[in-house]
N, C-alpha and C positions, 0 to 999 in steps of 0.2 A: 567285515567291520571289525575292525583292531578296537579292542574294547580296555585302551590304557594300558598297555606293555609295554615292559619295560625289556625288553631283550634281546633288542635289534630287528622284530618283527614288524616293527612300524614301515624302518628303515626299509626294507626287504620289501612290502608291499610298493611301497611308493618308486621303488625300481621296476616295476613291472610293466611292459607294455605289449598288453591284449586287449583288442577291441572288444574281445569278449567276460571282461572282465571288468567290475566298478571296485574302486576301494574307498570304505571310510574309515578314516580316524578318530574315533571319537575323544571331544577334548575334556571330558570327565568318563570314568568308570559307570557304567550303568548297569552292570550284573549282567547278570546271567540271562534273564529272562526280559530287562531293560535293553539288550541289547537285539534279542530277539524280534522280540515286537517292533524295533527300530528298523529293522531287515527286512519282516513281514510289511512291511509299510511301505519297502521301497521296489516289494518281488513285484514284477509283471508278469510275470508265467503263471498261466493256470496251476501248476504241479511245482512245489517247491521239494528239494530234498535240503535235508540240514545234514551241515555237517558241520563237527568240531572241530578247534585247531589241531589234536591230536590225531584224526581218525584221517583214511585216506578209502579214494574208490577205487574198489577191485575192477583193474582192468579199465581201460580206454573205452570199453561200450558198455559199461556199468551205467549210465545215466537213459541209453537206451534201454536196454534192460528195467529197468524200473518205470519205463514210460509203457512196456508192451505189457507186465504186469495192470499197471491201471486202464491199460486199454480193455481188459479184460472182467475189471471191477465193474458192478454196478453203477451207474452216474453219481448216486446219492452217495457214497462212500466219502468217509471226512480225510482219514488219514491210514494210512498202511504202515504196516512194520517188517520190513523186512530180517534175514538174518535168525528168523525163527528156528532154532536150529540149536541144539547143545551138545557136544558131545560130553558122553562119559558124566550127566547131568544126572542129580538124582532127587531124591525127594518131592516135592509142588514141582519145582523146574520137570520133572518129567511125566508130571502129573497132568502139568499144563498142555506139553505138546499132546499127550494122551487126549485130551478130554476140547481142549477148544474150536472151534469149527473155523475154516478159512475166512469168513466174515461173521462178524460178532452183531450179532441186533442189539437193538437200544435194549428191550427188556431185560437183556442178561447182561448188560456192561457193567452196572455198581456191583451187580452182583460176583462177578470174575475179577473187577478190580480190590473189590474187598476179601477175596481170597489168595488173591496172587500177588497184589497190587501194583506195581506201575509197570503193566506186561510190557508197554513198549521199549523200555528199558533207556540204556543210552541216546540220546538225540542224534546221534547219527545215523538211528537202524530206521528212522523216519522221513517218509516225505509224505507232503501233507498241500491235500485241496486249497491254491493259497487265503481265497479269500472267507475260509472258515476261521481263519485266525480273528481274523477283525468279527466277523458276524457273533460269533461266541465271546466275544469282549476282552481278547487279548487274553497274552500268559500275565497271571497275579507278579508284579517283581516285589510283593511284601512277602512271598515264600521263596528267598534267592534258593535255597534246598530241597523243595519240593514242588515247585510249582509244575513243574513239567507231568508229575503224576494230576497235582489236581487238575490240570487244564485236558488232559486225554481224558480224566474221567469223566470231567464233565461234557467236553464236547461226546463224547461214547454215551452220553445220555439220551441226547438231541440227535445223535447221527451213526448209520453202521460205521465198521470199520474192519480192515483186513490185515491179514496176517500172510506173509511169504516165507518159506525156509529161503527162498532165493539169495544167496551168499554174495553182495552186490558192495558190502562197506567190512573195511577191518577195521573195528573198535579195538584202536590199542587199552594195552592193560599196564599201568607202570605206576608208584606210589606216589606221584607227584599229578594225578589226574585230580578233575574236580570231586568225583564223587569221597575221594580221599581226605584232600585235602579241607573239603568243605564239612568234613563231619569228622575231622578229629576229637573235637571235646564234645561232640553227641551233638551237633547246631540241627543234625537235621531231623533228630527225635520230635521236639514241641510240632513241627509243621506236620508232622506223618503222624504224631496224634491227631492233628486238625484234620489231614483229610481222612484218615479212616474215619472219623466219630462223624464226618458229612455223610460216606456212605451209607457207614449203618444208621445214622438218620432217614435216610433215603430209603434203607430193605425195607427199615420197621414200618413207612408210610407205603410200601409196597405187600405190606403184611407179611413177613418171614418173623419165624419166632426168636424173641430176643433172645434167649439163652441160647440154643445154638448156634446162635452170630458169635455170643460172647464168648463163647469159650473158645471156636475159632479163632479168633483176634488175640486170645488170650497165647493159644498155641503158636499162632502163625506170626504173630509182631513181640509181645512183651516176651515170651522165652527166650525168643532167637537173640533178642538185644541185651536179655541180660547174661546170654551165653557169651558175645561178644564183649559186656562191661567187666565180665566174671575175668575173663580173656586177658583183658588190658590191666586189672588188679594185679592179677599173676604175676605180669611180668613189670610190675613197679609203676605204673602210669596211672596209680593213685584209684581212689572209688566213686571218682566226680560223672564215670560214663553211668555205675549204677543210680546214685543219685539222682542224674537229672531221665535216665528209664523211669525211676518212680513218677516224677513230678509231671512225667511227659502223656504216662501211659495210666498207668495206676491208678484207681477212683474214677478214671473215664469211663461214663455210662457202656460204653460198648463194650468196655476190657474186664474180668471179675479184680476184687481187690489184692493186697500184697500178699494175705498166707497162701490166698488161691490160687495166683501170679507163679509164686516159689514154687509151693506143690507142682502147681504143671510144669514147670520148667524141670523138677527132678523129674518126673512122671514119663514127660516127654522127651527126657536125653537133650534139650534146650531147644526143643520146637521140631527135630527132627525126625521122633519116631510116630506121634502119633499125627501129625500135622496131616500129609496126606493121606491117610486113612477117615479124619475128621470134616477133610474137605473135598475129599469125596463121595460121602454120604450126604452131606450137604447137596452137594450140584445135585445128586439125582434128585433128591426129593425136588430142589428147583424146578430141574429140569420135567419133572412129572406134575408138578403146579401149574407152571405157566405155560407151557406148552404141549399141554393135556387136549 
């Protein structure tokens, strides 16, 4: 689904002829996620894999490969992440592969999403049960920047879901990708305050103790962004990423306030030293709470 481009991709698609192949045009822009549910709507296969225009599948039986994976999941499983896998990956990122299990239960999903948060990562490291898209009421398109996290965490509420190192999609990396382009001046801060403050809504009616949520969040979200705002000041591109950190993050019941914010941002070297040491101690006690 050509979602309004303007750079000859249109062109290109409508030269194609494979029976195995449908193309739309869309004749307005619908985001991101406006375009998704637009697709989700039209999948017939049980097992969908997404892929971005950027991203391509490794190898000619990569589609099989990701079919004999779910052959091997539980029935109930919503969606898989493949690509699990970092090299040379350090801090949470290697905290993550350390500590999370091949299928993730409902119980412990807010809870890994709010320490890691959106594990599946780029939409192409996904293929996904199709008709859980519609049953869990579509991806939100009023979060074009974060939607894709709130919609796994919530469906990760309601349903397992798995994790593959299986190497099946190459997520290019280049400054002209969405996650770049779409959070230049901070757009995707205000929504990733939204959805963490859903989670930790969600711990505290699961009873986890608030202060250790918050300072978590404090470590793992506000330091790291105002490492990156601090980042962008540096090199001239103005204080507007700090600013809207504050306004995003800041005074959010889940996050401590700004002296406390600054403090742990020096404390923690900007969310990197004490983060997984913090959320680590976390999981266990979780993991010795609910699965006692």
């Amino acid at each position: 689904s050509d979602d309004g481009s303007n750079d000859g991709t249109a062109e290109y698609l409508r030269s194609l002829s494979d029976e195995r192949v449908r193309v739309y045009i869309q004749p307005r822009n619908l985001g991101i996620f406006g375009n998704l549910n637009f697709l989700f709507a039209c999948a017939e296969s049980p097992i969908t894999q997404i892929l971005c225009q950027d991203d391509f599948l490794l190898g000619s039986d990569a589609l099989e490969r990701i079919l004999a994976i779910w052959g091997d999941l539980p029935k109930e499983t919503a969606f898989l992440r493949c690509n699990h896998r970092y090299v040379g990956a350090s801090g949470l990122v290697r905290l993550q592969l350390e500590v999370l299990p091949a299928i993730i239960d409902p119980r412990d999903s807010d809870f890994y999403f709010f320490i890691f948060g959106c594990i599946p990562g780029n939409l192409s490291n996904v293929s996904v049960r199709t008709r859980i898209i519609a049953q869990m009421g579509w991806y939100r398109a009023d979060l074009p920047y974060a939607g894709d996290f709130e919609f796994w965490s919530r469906t990760g509420r309601a349903w397992p879901w798995a994790l593959s190192k299986s190497n099946v999609v190459q997520v290019r990396k280049h400054m002209e990708q969405a996650s770049v382009t779409l959070n230049r001046s901070g757009e995707l801060l205000p929504q990733l305050g939204h959805v963490v403050q859903g989670l930790y809504d969600e711990l505290l009616a699961q009873g986890h103790a608030s202060f250790g949520l918050r300072i978590t969040a404090t470590v793992s979200y506000v330091a790291r962004q105002i490492d990156v705002g601090l980042r962008r000041a540096l090199k001239g591109n103005g204080w507007g990423y700090l600013r809207l950190v504050n306004e995003s993050f800041v005074g959010n019941a889940c996050f401590l306030g700004k002296s406390s914010s600054w403090l742990i941002y020096v404390i923690s070297g900007g969310g990197r030293i004490l983060g997984p040491t913090m959320a680590k101690r976390l999981i266990n006690r979780h993991m010795a709470s609910v699965h006692r």
